[in-house]
C-alpha positions as CSV (number, residue, x, y, z in Angstrom):
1,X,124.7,102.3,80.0
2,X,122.4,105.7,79.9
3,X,122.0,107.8,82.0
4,X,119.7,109.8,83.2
5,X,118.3,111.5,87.1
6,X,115.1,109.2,87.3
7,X,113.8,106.1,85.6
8,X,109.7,105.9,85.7
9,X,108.6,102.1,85.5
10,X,105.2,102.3,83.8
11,X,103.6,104.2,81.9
12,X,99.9,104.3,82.7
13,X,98.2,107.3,84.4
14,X,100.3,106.9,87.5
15,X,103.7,106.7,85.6
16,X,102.7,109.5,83.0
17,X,101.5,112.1,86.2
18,X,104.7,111.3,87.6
19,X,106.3,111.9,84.4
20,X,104.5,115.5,83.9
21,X,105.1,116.9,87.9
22,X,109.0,115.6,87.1
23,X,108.6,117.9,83.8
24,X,107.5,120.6,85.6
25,X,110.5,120.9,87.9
26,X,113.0,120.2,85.0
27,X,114.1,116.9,86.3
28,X,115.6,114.6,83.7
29,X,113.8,111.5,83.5
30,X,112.6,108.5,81.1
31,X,109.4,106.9,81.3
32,X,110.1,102.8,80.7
33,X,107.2,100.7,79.3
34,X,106.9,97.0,78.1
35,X,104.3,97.7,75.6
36,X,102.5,101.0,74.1
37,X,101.5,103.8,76.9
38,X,98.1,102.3,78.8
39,X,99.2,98.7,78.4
40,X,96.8,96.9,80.4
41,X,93.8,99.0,79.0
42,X,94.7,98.0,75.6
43,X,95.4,94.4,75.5
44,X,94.2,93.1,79.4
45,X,90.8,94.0,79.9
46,X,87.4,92.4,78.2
47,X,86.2,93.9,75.2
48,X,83.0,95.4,76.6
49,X,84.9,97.4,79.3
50,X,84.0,101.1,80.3
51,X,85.6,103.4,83.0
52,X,83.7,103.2,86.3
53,X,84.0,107.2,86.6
54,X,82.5,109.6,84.3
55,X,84.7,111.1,81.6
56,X,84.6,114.4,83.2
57,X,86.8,112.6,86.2
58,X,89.4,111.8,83.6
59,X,92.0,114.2,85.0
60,X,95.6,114.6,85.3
61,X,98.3,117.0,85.6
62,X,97.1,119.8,82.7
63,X,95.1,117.7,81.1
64,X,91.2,116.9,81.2
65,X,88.7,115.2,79.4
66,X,87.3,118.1,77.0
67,X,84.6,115.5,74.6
68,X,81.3,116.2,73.9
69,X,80.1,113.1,76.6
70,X,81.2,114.7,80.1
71,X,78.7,112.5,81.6
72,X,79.7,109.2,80.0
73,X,81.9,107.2,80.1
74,X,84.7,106.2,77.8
75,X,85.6,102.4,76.5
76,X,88.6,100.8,77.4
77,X,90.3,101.7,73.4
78,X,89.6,105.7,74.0
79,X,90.9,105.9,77.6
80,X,94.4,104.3,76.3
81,X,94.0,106.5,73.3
82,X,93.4,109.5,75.4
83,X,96.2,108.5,77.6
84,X,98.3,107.9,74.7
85,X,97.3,112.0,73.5
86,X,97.9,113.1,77.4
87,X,101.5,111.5,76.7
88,X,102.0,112.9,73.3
89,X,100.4,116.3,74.0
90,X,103.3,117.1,76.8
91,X,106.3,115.3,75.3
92,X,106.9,113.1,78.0
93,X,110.1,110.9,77.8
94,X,108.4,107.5,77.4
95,X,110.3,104.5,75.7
96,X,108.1,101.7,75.1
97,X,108.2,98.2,73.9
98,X,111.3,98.0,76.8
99,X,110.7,95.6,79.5
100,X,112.3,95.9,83.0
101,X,114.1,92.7,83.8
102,X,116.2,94.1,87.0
103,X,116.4,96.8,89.3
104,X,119.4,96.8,91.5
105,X,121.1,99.7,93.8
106,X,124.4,100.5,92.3
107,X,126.3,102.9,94.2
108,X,124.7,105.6,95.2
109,X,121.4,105.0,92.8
110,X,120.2,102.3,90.8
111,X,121.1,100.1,87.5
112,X,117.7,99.9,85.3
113,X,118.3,96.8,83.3
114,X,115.9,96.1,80.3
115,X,115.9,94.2,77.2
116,X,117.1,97.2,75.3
117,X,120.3,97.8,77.4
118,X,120.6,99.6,81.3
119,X,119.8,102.8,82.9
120,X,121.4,104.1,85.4
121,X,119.7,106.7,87.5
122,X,119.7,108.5,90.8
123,X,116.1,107.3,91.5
124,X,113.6,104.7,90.5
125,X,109.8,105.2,90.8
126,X,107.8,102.1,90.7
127,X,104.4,102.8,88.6
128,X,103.7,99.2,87.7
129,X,100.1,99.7,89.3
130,X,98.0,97.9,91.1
131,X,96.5,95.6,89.1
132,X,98.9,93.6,87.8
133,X,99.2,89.7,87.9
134,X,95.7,88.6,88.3
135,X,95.3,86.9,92.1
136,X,93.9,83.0,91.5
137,X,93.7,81.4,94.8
138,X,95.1,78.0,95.5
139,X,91.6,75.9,95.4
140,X,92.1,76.8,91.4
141,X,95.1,73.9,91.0
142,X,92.2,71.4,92.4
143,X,89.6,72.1,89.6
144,X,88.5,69.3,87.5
145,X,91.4,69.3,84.1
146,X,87.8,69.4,82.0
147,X,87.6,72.9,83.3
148,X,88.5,76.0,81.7
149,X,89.6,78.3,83.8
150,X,90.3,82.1,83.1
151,X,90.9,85.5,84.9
152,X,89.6,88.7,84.3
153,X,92.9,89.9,82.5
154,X,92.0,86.8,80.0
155,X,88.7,87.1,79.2
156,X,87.7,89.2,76.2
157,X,84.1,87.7,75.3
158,X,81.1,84.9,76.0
159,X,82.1,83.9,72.4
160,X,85.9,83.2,73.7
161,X,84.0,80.6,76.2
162,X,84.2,76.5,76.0
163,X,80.0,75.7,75.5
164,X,78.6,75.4,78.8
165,X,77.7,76.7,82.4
166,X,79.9,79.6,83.9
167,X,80.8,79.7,87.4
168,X,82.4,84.0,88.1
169,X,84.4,84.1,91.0
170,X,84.3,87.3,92.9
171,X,81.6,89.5,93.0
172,X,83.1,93.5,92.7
173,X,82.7,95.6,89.8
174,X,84.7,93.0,87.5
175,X,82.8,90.3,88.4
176,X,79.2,91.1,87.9
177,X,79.8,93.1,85.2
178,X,81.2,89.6,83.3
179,X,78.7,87.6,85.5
180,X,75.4,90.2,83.6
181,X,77.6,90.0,80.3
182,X,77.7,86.0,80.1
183,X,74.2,85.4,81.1
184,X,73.0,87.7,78.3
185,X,74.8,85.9,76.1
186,X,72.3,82.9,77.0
187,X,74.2,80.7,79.1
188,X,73.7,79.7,82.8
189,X,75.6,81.4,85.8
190,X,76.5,81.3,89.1
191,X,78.5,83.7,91.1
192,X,80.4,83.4,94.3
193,X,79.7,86.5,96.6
194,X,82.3,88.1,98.7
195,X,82.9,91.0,100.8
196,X,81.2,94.2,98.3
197,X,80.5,97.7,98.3
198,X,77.0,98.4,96.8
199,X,76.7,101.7,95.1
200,X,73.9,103.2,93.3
201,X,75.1,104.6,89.9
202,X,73.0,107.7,90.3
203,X,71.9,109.4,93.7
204,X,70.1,112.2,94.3
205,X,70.6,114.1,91.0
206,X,74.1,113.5,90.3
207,X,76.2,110.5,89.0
208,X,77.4,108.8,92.9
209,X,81.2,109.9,91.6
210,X,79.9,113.4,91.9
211,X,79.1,113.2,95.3
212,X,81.7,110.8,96.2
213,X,84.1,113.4,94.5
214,X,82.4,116.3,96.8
215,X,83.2,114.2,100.1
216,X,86.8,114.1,98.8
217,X,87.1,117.5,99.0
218,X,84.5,118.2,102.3
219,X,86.7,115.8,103.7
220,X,90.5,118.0,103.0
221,X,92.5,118.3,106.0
222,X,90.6,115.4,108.5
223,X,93.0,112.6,109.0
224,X,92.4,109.6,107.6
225,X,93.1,106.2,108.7
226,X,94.9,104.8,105.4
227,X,95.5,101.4,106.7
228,X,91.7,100.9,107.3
229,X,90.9,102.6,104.2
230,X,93.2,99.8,102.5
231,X,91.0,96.8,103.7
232,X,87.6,98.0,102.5
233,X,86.2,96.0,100.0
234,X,85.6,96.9,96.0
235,X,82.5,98.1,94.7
236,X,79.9,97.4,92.8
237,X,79.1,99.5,89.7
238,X,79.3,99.7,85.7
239,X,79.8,102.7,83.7
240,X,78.0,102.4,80.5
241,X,75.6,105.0,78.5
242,X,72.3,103.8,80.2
243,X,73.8,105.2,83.8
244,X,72.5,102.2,85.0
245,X,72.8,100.0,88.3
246,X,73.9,96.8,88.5
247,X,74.6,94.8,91.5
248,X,73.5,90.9,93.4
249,X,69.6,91.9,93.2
250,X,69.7,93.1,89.3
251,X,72.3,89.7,88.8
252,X,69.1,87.2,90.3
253,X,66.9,89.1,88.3
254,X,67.9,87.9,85.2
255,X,68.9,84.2,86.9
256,X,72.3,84.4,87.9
257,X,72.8,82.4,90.7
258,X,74.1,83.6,94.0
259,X,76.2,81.4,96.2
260,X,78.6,82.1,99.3
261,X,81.8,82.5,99.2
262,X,84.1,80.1,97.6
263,X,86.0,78.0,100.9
264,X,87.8,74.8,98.4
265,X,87.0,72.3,96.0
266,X,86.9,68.8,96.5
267,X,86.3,65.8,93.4
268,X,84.9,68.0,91.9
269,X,82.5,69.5,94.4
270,X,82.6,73.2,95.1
271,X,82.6,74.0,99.3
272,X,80.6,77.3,100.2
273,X,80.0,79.1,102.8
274,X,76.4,79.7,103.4
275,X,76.9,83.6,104.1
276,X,75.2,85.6,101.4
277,X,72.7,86.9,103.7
278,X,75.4,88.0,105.8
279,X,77.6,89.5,103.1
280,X,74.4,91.0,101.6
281,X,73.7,92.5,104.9
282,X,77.1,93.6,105.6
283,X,77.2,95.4,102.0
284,X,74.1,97.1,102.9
285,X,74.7,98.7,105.9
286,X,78.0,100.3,104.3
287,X,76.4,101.7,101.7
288,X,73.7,103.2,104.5
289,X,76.9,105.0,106.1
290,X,77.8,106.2,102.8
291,X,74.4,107.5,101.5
292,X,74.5,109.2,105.2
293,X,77.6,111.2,104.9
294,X,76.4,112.1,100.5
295,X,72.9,113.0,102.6
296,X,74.7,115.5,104.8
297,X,76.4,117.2,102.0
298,X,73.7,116.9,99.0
299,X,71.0,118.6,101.6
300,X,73.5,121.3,101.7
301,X,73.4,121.5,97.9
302,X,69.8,121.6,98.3
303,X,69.4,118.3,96.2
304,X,65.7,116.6,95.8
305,X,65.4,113.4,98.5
306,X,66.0,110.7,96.9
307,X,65.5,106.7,98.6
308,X,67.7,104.3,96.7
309,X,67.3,101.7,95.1
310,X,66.3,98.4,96.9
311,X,68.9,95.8,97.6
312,X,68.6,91.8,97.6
313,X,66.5,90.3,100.3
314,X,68.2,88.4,102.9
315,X,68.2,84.3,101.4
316,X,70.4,81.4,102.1
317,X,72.4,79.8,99.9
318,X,74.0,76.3,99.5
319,X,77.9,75.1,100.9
320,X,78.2,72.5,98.1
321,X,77.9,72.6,94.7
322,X,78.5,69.7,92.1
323,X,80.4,71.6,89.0
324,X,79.5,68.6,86.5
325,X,76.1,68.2,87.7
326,X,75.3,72.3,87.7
327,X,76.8,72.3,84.1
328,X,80.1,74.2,85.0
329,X,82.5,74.4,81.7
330,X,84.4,77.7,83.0
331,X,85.1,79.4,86.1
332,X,86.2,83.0,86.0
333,X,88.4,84.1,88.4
334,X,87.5,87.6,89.3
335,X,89.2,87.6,92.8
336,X,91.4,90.9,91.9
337,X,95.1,91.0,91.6
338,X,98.5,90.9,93.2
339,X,101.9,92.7,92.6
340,X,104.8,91.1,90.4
341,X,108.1,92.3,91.5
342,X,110.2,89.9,90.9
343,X,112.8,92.0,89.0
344,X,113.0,93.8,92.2
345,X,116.2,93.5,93.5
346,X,116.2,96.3,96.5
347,X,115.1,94.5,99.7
348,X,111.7,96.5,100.4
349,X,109.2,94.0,100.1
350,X,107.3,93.0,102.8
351,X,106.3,89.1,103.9
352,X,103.0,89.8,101.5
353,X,106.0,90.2,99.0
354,X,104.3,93.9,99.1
355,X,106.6,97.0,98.4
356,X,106.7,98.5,101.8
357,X,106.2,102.2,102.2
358,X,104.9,105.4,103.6
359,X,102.7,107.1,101.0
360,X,104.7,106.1,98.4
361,X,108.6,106.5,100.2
362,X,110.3,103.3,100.3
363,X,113.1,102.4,102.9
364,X,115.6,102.2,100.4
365,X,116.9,106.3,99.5
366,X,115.7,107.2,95.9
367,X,113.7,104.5,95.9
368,X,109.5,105.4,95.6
369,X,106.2,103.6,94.4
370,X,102.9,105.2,92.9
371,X,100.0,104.0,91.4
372,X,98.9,101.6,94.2
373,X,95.2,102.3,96.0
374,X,94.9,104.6,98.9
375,X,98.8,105.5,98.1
376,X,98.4,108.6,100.4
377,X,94.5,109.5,100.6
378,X,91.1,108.1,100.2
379,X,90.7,108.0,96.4
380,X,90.5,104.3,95.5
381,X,88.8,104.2,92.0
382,X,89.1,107.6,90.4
383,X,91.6,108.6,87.7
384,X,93.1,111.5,89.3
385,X,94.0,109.5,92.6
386,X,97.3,109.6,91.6
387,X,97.6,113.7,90.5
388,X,98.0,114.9,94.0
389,X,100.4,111.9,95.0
390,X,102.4,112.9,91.6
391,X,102.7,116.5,93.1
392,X,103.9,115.6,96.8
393,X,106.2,112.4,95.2
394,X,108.0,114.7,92.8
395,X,109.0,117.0,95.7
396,X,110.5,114.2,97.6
397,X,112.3,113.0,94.1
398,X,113.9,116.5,94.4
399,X,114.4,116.4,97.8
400,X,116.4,113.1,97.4
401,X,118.2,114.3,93.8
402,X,119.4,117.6,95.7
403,X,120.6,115.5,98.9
404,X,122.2,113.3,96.6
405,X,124.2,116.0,94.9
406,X,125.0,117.6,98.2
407,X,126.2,114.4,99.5
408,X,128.4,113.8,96.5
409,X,130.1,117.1,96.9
């Protein structure tokens, strides 16, 4: 058994800012990955993906994007390979190729048990991420067997596709990004809308990071109501070289179909809810609230008026839809993902099966989780989300190691 103060499980952004703010205060720790360093971004994600954020977003503890394409932004290879450099560059402890099959309290700390043989440690921080097992719902196990079916962590291409209609589940960034991708590949599609956040890519001069970045920091010091934060929906945007938009309108525009949201599936019929005029509507007047608070600030910055670009008039939409007759080979389910912890033996899961906390402090001493949204402030999407909750986790790491030793003594 090794041992060591701290065992970091994952090593994407989350797990490697961890790593670096433990660095910093001359903790011992390892960092324990089941692949290479940015796992999912190498080997989970569809060929054709790009951050969301602009490269000069890419930012974690003393280390920054510093390319020649500030404004762009990077494919899904050069952000693990820039991770893989952040990782590299500071000599963090990462093992890799090691997968976590137990964590257990042993003592006073925990017993790390891999593939490769067992930690022990005084603490444990869980850096698994958010996105991790993608979330299929239930009506999935009633599709026709004829039907492919594949999830957003699957799906690398059109090419990869059976012949035939596509029916994209889930209407956020991932899925009309793959909805726009499949049609232009010259097959049909339809979409199933839910609850959205519309964004413009660009707004009044700047990229909409830009300003959503400057609200961050207008906004240091208000509270925040977390919990509500939590439950708003994903957005809508691409990141790609053109800066372009892309959201329901643009998707009808070049004949993807829009239908409600998904409600079961019955011999073969798909049940809908007729309610894209509602979501549309609902989708719209968040995005209003949001262009009101960039408004406040970008007239500060004395930015040129700018009206954004038009959304998708109100329509109905039908509650049935007969997947053989419409043509349907595949259904893509981009419905987002869940949490695996199933080698989590340290009762702090909740009935969701969610790792209970407050920002990021588990009930169990030593015990802590990063990498998950709104972890501790209202930062959802963008890389450095979790640099500031690296800083304020380590210190309670330490806080817990030097309690620890006091205890012992």
């Amino acid at each position: 058994m090794w041992q060591t103060d701290v065992v970091i499980i994952g090593a994407g952004q989350a797990g490697l800012a961890m790593s670096q703010r433990l660095l910093q205060r001359e903790i011992r720790h390892v960092v324990i990955e089941r692949g290479e360093v940015a796992e999912r971004w190498r080997n989970e994600r569809w060929d054709t993906l790009r951050l969301l954020t602009p490269n000069w977003m890419s930012r974690l503890p003393g280390w920054s994007y510093e390319g020649p394409d500030p404004d762009g932004f990077m494919t899904k290879h050069d952000y693990a390979g820039w991770l893989a450099g952040y990782a590299a560059a500071a000599a963090l402890p990462v093992v890799t190729g090691t997968n976590v099959t137990a964590v257990r309290r042993l003592g006073t700390g925990y017993q790390v048990v891999t593939d490769h043989g067992t930690w022990h440690a005084q603490a444990v921080v869980i850096a698994t991420g958010h996105c991790d097992v993608p979330l299929v719902p239930a009506m999935a196990r009633q599709l026709p067997p004829d039907i492919h079916q594949v999830t957003t962590a699957d799906y690398r291409n059109p090419a990869g596709l059976p012949d035939g209609g596509v029916l994209v589940v889930g209407a956020s960034a991932s899925g009309v990004q793959l909805a726009e991708e499949i049609r232009q590949s010259g097959r049909e599609v339809a979409i199933s809308v839910g609850r959205h956040m519309r964004l413009p890519r660009r707004y009044r001069g700047h990229d909409i990071m830009w300003w959503l970045d400057r609200l961050r920091v207008h906004a240091q010091g208000q509270p925040m109501d977390l919990a509500a934060a939590r439950s708003q929906p994903s957005m809508q945007l691409v990141g790609r070289p053109a800066a372009d938009n892309i959201d329901l309108r643009t998707l009808r525009d070049i004949g993807v179909r829009l239908l409600g949201r998904a409600l079961g599936i019955e011999a073969g019929t798909l049940h809908l809810k007729d309610d894209v005029a509602e979501t549309v509507g609902e989708a719209e007047a968040r995005l209003q609230r949001l262009l009101g608070r960039i408004d406040a600030v970008a007239d500060a910055y004395g930015a040129v008026m700018e009206v954004p670009p038009c959304g998708l008039a109100s329509e109905g939409s039908p509650v049935t839809l007969d997947l053989a007759a419409a043509g349907i080979r595949t259904v893509v389910w981009a419905t987002g993902f869940v949490r695996n912890y199933q080698w989590l033996h340290v009762p702090v899961l909740d009935a969701a099966g969610e790792i209970a906390h407050c920002g990021g402090v588990t009930s169990a001493p030593g015990l802590f989780v990063t990498g998950l949204r709104f972890l501790r402030r209202w930062n959802p999407s963008f890389i450095d989300a979790v640099s500031a909750d690296a800083i304020e986790l380590a210190a309670e790491v330490q806080r817990h190691l030097r309690h620890g030793i006091r205890a012992a003594a």
